[in-house]
ZAKOLMI-443745 format. One record per atom (N, C-alpha, C): x, y, z. Coordinates in steps of 0.05 Angstrom, whole numbers, plus 5000, padded with zeros to 4 digits. Atoms other than C-alpha are relative to their C-alpha. Layout:
N
XYZ...
***
This chain:
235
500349835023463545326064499150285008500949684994459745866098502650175016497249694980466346096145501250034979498549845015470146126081498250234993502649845009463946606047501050235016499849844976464946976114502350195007496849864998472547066118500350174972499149995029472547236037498650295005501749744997466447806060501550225020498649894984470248066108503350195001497449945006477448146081499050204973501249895008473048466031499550324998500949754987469849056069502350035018498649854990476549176109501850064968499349965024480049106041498850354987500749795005476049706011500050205021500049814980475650106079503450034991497349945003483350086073501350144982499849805027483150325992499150245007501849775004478250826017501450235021498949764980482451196080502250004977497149925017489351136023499150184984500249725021485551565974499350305022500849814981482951996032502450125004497549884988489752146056502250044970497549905017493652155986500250345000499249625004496652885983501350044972499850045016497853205928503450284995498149884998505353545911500550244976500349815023505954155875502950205009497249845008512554605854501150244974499049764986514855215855498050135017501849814988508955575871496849874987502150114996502055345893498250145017501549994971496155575939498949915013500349994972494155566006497649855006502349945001487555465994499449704988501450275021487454695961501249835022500950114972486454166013502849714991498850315013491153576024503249994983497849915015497953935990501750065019498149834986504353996003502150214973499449765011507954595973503050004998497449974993515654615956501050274982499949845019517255295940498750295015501549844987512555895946497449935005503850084993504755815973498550284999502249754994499756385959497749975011503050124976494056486007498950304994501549815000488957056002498250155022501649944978484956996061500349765015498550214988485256506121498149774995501150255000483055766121498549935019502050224979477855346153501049885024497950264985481355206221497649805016501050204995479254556248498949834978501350145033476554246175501649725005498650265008479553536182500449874979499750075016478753446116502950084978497349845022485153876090503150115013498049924986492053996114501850054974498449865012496254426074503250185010496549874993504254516086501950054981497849805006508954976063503349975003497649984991516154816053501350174989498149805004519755436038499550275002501049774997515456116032497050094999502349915000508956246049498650355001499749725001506256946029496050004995501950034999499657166048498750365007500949665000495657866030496350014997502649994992489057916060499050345005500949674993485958676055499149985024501849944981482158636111502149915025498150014982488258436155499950285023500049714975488159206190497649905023502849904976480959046226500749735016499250164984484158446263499550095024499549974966485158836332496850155005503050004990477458996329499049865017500950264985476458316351499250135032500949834966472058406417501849935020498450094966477157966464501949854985497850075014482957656454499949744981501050245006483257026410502149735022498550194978488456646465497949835018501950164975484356026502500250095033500849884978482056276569500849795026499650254986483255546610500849884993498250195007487155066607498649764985502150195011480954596582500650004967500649955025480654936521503750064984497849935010487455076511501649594993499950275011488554286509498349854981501050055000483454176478500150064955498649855033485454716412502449865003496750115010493654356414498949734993500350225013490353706407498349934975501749995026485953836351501249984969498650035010486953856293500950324973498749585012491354566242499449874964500350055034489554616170501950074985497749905012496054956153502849905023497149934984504154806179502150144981498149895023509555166144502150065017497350134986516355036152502050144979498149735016521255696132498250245002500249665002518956376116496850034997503549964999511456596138500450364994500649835011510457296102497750165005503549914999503357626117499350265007500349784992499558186124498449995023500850074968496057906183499449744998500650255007495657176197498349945027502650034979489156946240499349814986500850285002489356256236501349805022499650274984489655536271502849934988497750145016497155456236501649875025497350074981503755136263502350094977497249945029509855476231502650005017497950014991516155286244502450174982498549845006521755826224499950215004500349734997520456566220497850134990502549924996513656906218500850325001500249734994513657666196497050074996501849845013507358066195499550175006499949735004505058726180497650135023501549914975499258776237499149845013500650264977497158166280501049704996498550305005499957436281498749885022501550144975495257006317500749664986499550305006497356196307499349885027500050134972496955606355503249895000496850064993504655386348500450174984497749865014510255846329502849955014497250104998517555496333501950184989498349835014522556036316499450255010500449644992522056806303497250074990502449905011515357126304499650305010501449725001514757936290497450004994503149834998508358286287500950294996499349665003507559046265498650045022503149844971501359106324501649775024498850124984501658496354500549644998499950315005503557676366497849955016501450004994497557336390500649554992498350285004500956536404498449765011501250164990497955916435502749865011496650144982504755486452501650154970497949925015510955966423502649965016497650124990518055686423502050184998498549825019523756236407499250375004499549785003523856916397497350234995502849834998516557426405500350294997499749744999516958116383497650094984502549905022510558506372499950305013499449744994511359266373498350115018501749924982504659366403499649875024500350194973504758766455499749674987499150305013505458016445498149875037502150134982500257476489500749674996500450345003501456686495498549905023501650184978498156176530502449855010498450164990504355796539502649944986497749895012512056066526503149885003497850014991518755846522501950274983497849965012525056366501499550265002499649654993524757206497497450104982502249825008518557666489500350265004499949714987519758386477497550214981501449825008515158916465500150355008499549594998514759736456498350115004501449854992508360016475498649815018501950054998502959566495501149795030499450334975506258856543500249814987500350254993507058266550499149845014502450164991502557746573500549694992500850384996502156946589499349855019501950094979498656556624502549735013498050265001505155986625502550214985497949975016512156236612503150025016496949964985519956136620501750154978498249935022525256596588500150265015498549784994525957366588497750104988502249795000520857866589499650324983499149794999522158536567497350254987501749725012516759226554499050135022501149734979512959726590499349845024500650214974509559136632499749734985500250285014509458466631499049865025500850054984505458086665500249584990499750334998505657226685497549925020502050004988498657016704499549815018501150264984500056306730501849895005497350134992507256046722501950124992496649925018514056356706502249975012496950034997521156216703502150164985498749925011525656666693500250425006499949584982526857626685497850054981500949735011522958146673500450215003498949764997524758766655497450194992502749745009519659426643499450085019501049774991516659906678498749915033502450114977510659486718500749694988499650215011512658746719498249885028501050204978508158216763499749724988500750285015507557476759498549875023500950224975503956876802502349734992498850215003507856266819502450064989496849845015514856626795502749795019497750094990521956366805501850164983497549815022527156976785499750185011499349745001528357706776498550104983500849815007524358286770501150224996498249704998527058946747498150154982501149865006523259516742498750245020500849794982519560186771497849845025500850214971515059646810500249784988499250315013514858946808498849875033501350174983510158426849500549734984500150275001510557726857498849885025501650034982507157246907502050075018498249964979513157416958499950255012500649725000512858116953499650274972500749805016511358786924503150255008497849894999517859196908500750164982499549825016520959796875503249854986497649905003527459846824500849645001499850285012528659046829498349775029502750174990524758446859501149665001498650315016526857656862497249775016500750244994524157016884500749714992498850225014526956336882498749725014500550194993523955956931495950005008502850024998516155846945499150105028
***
């Protein structure tokens, strides 16, 4: 009698643990237009956001399927920031992809600066900085992109930075910068801090660990230091 008691207490307390993560995780669906800002939603339609979200909060994940539009005044004082927000080591940079994003949005990212932990898959415009940890697709910037792993297409007028790149980064005043990247380079300088595959074009181009073509007024790699164009293919 007591192992039934036992089994009956038991199927019990996993019983309710089980009710208690389904309400935890129910999401809640809202249409046409919803915001950014309510935990646990998914969005079919447009999403309004005001200012950025809590990243890391495990309690709330909020995705976007169709247009996310987001107008934060204080967007200009972004490039104040004392240092960059890109993870510095590889520790931390595994450490932010495995964690966990309070926002994904999937189609059209809108903003007047976005400085958050997101993942957006489609096209990403904004009007002065774009800092995410995934971006799948196209991501402009009016200043600059500021990426963690970006898949696709990087254009930030002032300069564009990942931690870890696949596909074309061009920029018009400032560079390009990654610490990880394969594809195509292109601005005043562009620099590859640890691995690259693939050209660069601009002015002053250097990389470590390179496999490709340099073109430009100089251009270093571990092989050599060279004017006008530059290669390396083998180690």
């Amino acid at each position: 009698m007591k192992n039934y008691i036992l089994i009956a207490f038991t199927f019990l307390v996993s019983f309710q643990g089980f009710c208690q993560n389904e309400i935890e995780e129910k999401r809640n669906l809202r249409f046409p237009v919803w915001i950014t800002h309510s935990k646990n939603t998914d969005i079919l339609g447009l999403s309004l956001g005001a200012f950025p979200t809590d990243y890391g909060n495990d309690n709330r994940l909020t995705r976007t399927f169709g247009v996310r539009l987001e107008v934060f005044p204080l967007s200009f004082f972004y490039f104040l920031a004392p240092k960059t927000p890109i993870s510095n080591n590889e520790e931390t940079y595994q450490s932010f992809m495995n964690g966990h994003t309070t926002q994904q949005i999937y189609g059209l990212n809108l903003s007047t600066g976005t400085f958050e932990g997101i993942d957006a898959y489609g096209v990403s415009v904004t009007g002065f900085m774009h800092y995410s940890r995934k971006n799948n697709g196209i991501s402009i910037a009016g200043m600059s992109n500021s990426i963690e792993r970006a898949n696709g297409i990087i254009i930030g007028f002032g300069g564009n930075e990942v931690f870890q790149g696949n596909g074309i980064m061009l920029a018009s005043v400032w560079g390009n910068g990654a610490m990880r990247f394969n594809g195509v380079q292109i601005s005043v300088e562009n620099v590859i801090f640890e691995k690259g595959r693939g050209v660069q074009i601009g002015f002053f181009n250097r990389a470590k660990n390179f496999r490709g073509i340099q073109l430009g007024l100089w251009n270093k790699n571990d092989k050599r230091s060279f004017p006008i164009i530059n290669w390396q293919f083998k180690s």
